[in-house]
N, CA, C and O atoms as a GROMACS GRO file, in nm:
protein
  504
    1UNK      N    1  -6.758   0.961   8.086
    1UNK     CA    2  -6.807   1.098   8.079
    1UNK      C    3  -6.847   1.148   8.218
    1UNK      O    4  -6.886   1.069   8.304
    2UNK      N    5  -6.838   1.288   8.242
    2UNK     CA    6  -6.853   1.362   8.355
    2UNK      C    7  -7.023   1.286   8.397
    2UNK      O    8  -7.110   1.278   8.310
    3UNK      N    9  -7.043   1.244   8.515
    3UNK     CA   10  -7.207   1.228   8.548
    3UNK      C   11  -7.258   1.060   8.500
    3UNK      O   12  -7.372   1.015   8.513
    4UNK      N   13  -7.147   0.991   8.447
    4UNK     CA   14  -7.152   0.871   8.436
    4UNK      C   15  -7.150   0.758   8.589
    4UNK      O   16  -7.074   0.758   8.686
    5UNK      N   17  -7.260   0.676   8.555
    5UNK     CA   18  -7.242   0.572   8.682
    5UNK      C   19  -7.200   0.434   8.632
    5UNK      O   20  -7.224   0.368   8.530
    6UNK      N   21  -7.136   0.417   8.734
    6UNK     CA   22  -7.112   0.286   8.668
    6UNK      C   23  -7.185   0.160   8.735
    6UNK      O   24  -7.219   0.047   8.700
    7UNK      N   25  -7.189   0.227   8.831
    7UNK     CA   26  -7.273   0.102   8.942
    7UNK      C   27  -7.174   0.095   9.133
    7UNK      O   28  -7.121   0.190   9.191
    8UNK      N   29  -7.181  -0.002   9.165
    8UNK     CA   30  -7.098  -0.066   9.328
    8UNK      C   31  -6.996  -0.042   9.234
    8UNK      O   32  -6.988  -0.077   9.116
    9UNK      N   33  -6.895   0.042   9.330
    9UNK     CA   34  -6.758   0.081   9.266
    9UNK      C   35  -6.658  -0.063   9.329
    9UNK      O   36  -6.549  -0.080   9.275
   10UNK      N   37  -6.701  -0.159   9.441
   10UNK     CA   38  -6.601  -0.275   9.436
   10UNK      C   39  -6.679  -0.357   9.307
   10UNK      O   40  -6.617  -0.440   9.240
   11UNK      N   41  -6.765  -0.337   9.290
   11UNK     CA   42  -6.813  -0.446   9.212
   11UNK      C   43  -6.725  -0.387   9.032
   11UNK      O   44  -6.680  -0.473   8.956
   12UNK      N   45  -6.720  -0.278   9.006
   12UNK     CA   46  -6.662  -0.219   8.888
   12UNK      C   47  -6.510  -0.274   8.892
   12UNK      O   48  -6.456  -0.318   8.791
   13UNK      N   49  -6.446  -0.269   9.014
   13UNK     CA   50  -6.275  -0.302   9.075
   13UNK      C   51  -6.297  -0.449   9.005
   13UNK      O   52  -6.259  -0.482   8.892
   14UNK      N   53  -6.383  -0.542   9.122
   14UNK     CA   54  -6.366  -0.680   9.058
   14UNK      C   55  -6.364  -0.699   8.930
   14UNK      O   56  -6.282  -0.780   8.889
   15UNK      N   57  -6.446  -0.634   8.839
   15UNK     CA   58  -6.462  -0.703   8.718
   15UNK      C   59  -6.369  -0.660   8.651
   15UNK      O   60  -6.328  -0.734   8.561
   16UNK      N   61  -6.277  -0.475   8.676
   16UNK     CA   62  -6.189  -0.444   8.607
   16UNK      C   63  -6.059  -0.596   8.633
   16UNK      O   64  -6.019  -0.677   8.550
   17UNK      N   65  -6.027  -0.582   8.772
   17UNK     CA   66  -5.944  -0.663   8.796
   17UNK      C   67  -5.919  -0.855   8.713
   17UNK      O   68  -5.822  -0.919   8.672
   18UNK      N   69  -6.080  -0.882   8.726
   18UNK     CA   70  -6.120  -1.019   8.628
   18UNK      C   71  -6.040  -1.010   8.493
   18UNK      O   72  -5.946  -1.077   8.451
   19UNK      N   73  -6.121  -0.887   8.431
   19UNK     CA   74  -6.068  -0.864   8.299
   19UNK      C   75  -5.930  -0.880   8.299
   19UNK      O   76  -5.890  -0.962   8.216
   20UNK      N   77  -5.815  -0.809   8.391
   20UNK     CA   78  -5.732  -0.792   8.315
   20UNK      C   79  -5.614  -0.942   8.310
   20UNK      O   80  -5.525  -0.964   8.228
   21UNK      N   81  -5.674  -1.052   8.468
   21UNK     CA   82  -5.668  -1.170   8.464
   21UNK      C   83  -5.655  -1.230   8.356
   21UNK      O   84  -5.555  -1.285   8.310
   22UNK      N   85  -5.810  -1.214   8.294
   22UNK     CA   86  -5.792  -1.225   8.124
   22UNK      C   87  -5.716  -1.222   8.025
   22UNK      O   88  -5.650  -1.304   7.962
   23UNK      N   89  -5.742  -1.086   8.019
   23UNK     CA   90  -5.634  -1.045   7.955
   23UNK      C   91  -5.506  -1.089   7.923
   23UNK      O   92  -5.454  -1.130   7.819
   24UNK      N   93  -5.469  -1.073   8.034
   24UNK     CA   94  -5.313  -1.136   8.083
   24UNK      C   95  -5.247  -1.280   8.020
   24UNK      O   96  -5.141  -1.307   7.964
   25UNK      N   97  -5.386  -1.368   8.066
   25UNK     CA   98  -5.366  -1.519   8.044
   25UNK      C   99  -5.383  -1.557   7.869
   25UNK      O  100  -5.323  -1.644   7.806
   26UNK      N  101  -5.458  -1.486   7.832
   26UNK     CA  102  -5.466  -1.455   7.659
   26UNK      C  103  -5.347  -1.424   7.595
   26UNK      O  104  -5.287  -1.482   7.505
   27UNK      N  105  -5.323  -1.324   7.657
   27UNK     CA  106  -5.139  -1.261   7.614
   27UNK      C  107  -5.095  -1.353   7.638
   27UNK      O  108  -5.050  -1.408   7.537
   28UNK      N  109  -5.078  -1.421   7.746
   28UNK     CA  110  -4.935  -1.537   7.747
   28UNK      C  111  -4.916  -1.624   7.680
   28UNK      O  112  -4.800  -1.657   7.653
   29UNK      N  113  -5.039  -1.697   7.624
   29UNK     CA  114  -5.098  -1.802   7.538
   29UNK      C  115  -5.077  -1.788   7.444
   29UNK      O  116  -5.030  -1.884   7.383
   30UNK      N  117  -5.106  -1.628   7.351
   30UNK     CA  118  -5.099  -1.600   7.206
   30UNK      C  119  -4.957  -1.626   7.187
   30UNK      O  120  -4.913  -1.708   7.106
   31UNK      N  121  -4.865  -1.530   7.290
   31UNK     CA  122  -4.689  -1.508   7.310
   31UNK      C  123  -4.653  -1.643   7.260
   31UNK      O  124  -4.618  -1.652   7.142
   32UNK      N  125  -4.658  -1.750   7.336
   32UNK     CA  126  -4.640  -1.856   7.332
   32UNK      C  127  -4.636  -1.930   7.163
   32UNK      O  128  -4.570  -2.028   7.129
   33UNK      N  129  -4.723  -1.853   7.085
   33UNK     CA  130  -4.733  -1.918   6.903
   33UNK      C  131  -4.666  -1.845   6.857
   33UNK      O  132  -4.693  -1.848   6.737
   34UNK      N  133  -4.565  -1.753   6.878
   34UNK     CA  134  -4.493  -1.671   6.771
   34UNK      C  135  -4.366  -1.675   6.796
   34UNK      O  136  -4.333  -1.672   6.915
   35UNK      N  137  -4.270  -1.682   6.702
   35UNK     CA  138  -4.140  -1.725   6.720
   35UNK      C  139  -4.062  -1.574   6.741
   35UNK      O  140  -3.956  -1.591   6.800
   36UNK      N  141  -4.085  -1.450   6.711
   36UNK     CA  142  -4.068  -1.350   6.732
   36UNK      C  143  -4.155  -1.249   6.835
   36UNK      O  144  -4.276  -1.252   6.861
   37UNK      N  145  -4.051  -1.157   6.886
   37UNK     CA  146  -4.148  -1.040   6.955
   37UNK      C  147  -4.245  -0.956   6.853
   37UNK      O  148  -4.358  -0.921   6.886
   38UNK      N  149  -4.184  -0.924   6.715
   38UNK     CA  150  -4.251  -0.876   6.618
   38UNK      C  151  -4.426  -0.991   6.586
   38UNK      O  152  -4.544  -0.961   6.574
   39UNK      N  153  -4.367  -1.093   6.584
   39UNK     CA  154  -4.523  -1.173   6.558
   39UNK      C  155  -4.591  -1.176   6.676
   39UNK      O  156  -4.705  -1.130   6.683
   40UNK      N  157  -4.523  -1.236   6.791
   40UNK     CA  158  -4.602  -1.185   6.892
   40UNK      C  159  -4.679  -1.084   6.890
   40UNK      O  160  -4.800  -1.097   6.907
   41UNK      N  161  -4.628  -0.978   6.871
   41UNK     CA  162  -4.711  -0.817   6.910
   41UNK      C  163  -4.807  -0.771   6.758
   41UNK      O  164  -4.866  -0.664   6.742
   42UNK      N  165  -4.802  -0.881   6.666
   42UNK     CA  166  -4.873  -0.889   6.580
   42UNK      C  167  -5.006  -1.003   6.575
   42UNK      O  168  -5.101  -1.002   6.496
   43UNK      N  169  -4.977  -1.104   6.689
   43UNK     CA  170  -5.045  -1.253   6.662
   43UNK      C  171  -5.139  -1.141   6.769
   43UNK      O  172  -5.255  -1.115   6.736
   44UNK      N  173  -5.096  -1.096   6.862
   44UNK     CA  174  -5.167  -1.042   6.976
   44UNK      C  175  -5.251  -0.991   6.957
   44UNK      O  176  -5.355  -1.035   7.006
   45UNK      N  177  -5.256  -0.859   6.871
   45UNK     CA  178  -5.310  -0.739   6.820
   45UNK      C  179  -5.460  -0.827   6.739
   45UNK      O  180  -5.578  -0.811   6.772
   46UNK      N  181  -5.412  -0.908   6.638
   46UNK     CA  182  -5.497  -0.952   6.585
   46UNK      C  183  -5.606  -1.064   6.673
   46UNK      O  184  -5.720  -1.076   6.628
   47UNK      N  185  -5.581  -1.116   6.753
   47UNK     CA  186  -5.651  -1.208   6.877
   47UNK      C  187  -5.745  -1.080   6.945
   47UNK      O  188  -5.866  -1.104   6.953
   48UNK      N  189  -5.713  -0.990   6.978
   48UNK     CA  190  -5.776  -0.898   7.072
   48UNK      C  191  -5.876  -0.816   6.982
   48UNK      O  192  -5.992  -0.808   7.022
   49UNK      N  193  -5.836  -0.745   6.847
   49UNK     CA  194  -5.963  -0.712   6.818
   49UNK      C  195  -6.040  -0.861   6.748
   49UNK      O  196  -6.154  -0.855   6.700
   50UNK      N  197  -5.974  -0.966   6.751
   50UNK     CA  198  -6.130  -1.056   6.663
   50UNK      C  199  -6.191  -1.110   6.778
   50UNK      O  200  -6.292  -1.178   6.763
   51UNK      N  201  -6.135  -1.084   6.913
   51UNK     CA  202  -6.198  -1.116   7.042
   51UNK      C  203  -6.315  -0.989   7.050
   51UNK      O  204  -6.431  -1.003   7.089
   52UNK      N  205  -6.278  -0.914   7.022
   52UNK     CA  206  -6.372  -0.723   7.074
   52UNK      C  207  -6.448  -0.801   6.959
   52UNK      O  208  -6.524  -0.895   6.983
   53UNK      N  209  -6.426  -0.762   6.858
   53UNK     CA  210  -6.558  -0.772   6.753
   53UNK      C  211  -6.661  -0.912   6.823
   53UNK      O  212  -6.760  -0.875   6.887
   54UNK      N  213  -6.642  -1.028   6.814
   54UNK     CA  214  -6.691  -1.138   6.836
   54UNK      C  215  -6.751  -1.102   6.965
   54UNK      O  216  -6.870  -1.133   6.972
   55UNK      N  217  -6.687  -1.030   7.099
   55UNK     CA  218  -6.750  -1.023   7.193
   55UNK      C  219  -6.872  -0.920   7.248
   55UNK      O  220  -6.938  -0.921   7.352
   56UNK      N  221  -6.874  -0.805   7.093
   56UNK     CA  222  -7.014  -0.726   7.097
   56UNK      C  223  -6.942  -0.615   7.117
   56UNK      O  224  -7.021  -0.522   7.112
   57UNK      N  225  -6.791  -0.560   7.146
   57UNK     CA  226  -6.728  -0.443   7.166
   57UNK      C  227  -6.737  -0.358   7.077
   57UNK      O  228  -6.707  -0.245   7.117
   58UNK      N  229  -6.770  -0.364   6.954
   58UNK     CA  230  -6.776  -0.281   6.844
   58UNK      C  231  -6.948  -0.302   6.751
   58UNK      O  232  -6.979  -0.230   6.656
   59UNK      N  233  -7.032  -0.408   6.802
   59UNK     CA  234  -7.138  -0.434   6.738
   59UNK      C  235  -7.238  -0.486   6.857
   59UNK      O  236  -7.236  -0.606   6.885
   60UNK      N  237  -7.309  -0.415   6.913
   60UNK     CA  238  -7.412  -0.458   7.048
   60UNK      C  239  -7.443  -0.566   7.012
   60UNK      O  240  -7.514  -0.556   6.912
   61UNK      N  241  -7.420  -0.721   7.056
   61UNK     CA  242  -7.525  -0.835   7.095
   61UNK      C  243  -7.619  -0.804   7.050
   61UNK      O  244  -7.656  -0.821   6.934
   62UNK      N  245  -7.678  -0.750   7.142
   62UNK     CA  246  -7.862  -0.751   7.100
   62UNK      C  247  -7.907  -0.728   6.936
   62UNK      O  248  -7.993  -0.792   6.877
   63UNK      N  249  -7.839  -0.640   6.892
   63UNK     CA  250  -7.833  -0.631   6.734
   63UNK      C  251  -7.760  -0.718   6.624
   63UNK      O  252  -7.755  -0.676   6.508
   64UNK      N  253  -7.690  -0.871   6.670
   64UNK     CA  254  -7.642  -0.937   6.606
   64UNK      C  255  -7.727  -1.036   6.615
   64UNK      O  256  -7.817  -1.066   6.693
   65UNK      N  257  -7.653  -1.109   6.459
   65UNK     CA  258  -7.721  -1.222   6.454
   65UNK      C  259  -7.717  -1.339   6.566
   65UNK      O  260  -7.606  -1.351   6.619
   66UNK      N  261  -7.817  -1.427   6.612
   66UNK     CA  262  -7.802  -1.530   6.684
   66UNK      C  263  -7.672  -1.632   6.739
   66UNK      O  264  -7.627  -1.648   6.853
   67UNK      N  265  -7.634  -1.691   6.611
   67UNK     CA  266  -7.479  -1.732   6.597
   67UNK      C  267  -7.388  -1.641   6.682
   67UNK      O  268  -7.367  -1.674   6.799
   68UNK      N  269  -7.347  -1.558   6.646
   68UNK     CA  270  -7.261  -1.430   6.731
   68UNK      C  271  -7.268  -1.462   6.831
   68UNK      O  272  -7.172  -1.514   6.888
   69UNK      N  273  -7.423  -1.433   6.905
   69UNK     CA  274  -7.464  -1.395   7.035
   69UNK      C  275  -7.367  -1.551   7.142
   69UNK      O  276  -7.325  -1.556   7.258
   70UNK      N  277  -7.369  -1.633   7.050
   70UNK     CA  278  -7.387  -1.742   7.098
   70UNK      C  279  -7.201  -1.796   7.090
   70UNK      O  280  -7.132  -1.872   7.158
   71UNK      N  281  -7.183  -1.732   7.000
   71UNK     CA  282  -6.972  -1.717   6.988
   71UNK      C  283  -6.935  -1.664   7.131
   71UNK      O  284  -6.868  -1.722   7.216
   72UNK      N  285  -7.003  -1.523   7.136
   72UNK     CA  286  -6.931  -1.427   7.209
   72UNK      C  287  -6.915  -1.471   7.358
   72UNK      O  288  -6.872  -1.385   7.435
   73UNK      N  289  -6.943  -1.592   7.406
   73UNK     CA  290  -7.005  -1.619   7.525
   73UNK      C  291  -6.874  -1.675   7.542
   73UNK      O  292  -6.855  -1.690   7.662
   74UNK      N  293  -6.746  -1.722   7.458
   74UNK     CA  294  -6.622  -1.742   7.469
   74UNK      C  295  -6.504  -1.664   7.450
   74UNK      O  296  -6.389  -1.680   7.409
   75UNK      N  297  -6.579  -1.569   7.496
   75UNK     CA  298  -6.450  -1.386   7.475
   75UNK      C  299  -6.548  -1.343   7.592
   75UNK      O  300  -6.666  -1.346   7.627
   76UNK      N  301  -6.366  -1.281   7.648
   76UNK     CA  302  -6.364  -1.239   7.786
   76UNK      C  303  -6.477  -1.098   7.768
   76UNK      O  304  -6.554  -1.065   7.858
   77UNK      N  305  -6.468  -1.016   7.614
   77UNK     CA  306  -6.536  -0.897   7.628
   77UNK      C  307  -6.638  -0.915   7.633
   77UNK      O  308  -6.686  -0.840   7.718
   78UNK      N  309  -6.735  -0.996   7.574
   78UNK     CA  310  -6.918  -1.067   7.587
   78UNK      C  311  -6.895  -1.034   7.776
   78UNK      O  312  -6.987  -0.960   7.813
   79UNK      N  313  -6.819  -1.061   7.870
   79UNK     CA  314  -6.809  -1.124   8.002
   79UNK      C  315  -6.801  -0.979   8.116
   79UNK      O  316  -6.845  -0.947   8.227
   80UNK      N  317  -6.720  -0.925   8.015
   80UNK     CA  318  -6.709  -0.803   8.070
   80UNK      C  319  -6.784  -0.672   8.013
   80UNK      O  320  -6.766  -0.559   8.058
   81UNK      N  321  -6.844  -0.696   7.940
   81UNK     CA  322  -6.959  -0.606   7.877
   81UNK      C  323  -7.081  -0.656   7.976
   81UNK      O  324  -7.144  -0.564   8.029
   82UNK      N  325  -7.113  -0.757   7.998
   82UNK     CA  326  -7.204  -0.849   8.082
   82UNK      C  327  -7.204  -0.791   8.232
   82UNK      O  328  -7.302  -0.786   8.307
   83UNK      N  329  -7.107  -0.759   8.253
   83UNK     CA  330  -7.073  -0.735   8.412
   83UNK      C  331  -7.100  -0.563   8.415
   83UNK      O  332  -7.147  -0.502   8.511
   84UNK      N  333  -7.065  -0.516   8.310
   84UNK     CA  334  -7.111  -0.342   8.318
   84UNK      C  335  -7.260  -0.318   8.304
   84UNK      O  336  -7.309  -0.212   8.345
   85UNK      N  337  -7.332  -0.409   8.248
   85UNK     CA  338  -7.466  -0.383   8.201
   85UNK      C  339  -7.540  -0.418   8.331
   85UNK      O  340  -7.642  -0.362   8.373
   86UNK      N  341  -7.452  -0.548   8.405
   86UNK     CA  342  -7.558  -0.602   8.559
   86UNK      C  343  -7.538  -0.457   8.653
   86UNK      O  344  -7.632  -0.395   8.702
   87UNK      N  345  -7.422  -0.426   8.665
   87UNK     CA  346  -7.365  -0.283   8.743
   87UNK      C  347  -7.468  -0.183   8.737
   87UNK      O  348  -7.518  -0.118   8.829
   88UNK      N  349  -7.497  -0.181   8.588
   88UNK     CA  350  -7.594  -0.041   8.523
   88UNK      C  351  -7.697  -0.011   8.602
   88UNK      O  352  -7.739   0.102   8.629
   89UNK      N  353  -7.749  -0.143   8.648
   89UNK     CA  354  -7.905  -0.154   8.692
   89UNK      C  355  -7.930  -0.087   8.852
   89UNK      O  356  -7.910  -0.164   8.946
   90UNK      N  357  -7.968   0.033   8.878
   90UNK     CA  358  -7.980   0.094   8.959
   90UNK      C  359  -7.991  -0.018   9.112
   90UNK      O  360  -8.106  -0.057   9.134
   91UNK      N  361  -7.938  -0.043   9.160
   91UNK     CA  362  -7.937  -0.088   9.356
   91UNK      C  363  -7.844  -0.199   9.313
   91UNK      O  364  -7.778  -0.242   9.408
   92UNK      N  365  -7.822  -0.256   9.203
   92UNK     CA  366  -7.711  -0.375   9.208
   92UNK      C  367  -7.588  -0.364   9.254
   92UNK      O  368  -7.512  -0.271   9.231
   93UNK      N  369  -7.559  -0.498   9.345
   93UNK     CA  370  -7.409  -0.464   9.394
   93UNK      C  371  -7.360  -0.570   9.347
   93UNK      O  372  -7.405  -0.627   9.247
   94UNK      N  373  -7.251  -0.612   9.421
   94UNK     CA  374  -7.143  -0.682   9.414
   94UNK      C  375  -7.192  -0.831   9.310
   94UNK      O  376  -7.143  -0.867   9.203
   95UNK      N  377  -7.285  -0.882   9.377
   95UNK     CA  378  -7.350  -1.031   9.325
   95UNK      C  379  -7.413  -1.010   9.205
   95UNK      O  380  -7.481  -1.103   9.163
   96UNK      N  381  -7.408  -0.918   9.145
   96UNK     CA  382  -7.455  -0.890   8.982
   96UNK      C  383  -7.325  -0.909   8.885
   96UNK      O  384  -7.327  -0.922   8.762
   97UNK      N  385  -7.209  -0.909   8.975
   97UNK     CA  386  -7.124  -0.934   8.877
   97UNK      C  387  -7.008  -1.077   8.896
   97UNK      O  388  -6.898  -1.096   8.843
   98UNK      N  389  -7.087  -1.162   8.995
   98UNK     CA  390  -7.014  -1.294   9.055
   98UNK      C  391  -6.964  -1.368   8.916
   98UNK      O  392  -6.851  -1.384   8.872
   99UNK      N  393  -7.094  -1.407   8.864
   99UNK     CA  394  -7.066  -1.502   8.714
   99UNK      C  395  -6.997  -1.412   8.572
   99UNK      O  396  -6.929  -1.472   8.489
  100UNK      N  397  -7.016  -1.317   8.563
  100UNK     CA  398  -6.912  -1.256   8.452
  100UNK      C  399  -6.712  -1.243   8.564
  100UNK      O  400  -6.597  -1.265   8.528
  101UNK      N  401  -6.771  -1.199   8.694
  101UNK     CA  402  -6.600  -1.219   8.691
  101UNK      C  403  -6.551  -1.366   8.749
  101UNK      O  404  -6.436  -1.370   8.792
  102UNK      N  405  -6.610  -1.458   8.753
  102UNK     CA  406  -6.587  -1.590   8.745
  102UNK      C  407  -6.590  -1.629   8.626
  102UNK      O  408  -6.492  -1.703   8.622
  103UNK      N  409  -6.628  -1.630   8.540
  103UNK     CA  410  -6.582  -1.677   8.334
  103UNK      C  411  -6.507  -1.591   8.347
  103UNK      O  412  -6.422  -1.614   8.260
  104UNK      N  413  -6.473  -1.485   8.408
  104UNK     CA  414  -6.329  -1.406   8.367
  104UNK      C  415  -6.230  -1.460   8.397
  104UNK      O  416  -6.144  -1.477   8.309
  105UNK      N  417  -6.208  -1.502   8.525
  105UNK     CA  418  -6.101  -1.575   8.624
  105UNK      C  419  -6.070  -1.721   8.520
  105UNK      O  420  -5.970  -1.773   8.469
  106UNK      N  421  -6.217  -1.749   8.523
  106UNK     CA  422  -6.174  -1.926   8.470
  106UNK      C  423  -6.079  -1.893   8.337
  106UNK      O  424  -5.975  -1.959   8.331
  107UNK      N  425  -6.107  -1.786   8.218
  107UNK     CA  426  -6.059  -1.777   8.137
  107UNK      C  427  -5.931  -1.702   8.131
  107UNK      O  428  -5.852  -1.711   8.037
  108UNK      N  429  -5.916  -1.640   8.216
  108UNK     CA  430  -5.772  -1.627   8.229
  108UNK      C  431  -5.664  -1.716   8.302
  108UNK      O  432  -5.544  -1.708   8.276
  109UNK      N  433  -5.720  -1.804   8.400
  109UNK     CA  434  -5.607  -1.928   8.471
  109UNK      C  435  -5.606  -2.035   8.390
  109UNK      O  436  -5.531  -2.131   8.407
  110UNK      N  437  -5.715  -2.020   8.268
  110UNK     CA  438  -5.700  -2.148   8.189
  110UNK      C  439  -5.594  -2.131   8.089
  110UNK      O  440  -5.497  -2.206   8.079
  111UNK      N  441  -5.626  -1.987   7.986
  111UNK     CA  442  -5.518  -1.961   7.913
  111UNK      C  443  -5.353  -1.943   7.980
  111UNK      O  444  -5.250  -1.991   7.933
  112UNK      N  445  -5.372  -1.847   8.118
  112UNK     CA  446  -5.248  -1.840   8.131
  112UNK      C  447  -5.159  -1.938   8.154
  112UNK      O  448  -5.041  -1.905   8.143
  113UNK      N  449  -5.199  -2.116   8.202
  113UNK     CA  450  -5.161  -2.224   8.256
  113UNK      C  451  -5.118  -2.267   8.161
  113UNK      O  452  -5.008  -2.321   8.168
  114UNK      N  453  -5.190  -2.261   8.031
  114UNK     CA  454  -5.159  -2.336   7.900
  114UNK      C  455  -5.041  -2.251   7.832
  114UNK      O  456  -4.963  -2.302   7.752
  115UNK      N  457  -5.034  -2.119   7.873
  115UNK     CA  458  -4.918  -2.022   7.797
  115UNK      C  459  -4.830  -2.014   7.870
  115UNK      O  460  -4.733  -1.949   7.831
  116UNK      N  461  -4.822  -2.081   8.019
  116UNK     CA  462  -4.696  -2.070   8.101
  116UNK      C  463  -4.622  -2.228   8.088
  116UNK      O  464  -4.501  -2.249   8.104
  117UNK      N  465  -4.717  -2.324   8.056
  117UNK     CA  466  -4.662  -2.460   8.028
  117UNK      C  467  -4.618  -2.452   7.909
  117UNK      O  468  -4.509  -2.505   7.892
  118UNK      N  469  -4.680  -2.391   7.798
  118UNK     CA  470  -4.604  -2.394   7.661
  118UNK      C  471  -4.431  -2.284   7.668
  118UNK      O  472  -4.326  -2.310   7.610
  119UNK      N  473  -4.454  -2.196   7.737
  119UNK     CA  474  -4.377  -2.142   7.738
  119UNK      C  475  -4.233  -2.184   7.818
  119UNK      O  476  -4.117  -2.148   7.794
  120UNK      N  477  -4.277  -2.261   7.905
  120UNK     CA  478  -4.154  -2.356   7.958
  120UNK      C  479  -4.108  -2.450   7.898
  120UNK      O  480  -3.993  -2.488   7.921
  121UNK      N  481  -4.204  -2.521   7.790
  121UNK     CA  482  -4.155  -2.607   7.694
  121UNK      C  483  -4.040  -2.567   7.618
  121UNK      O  484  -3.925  -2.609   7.603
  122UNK      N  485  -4.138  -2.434   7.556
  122UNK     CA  486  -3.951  -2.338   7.498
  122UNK      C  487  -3.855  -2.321   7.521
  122UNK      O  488  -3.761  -2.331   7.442
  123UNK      N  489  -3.847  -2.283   7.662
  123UNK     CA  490  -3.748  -2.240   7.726
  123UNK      C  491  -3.655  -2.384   7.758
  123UNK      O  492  -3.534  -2.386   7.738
  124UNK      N  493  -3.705  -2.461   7.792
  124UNK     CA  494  -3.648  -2.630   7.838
  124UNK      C  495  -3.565  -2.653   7.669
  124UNK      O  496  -3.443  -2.636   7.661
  125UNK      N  497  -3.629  -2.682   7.573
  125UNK     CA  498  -3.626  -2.646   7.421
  125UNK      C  499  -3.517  -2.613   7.341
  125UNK      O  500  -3.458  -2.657   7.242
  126UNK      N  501  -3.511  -2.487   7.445
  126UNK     CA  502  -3.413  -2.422   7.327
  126UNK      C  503  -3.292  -2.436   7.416
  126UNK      O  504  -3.181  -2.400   7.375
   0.00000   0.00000   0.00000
């Protein structure tokens, strides 16, 4: 919205950029379990919102039960919701958002390693 801050605009870059690391490495991983582009773009769809829900994207943390709080800490969105809220805080820069875009990074070179090795398996495979 017009008059919105977000916080240190490199620090907003990094974490966009983390995320989409994420992102990315998630997609390759899911790709990797579906024998079609149709399931793919179906296995996907369904991974990403039970990632949003679980990660507080549609239900604030603070208002969930304990359990949750304590799921979401393995979805990239808990990580990147984390990194907009350190941003929020009036004089914070860059080092408010080191550890959400580091669990971002880790979680995207982990998935994508595991979805680029499975995916060569296929390819060798078939």
């Amino acid at each position: 919205p017009p008059g919105c801050q977000l916080g240190n605009p490199v620090g907003v870059a990094l974490l966009a950029l983390a995320a989409v690391v994420a992102a990315s490495g998630i997609t390759a991983l899911v790709t990797t379990l579906a024998r079609t582009e149709q399931q793919a773009d179906g296995l996907n769809s369904i991974v990403a919102v039970s990632l949003a829900v679980l990660g507080g994207t549609f239900i604030p943390l603070s208002t969930a039960p304990e359990l949750l709080s304590q799921i979401s800490l393995v979805t990239p969105h808990a990580w990147f919701l984390d990194g907009l809220n350190e941003l929020a805080v009036p004089g914070s820069g860059i080092g408010a958002v080191l550890l959400p875009v580091g669990v971002l990074l880790i979680i995207g070179s982990v998935t994508g390693v595991i979805g680029l090795v499975r995916a060569r398996r296929l390819v060798v495979t078939r």
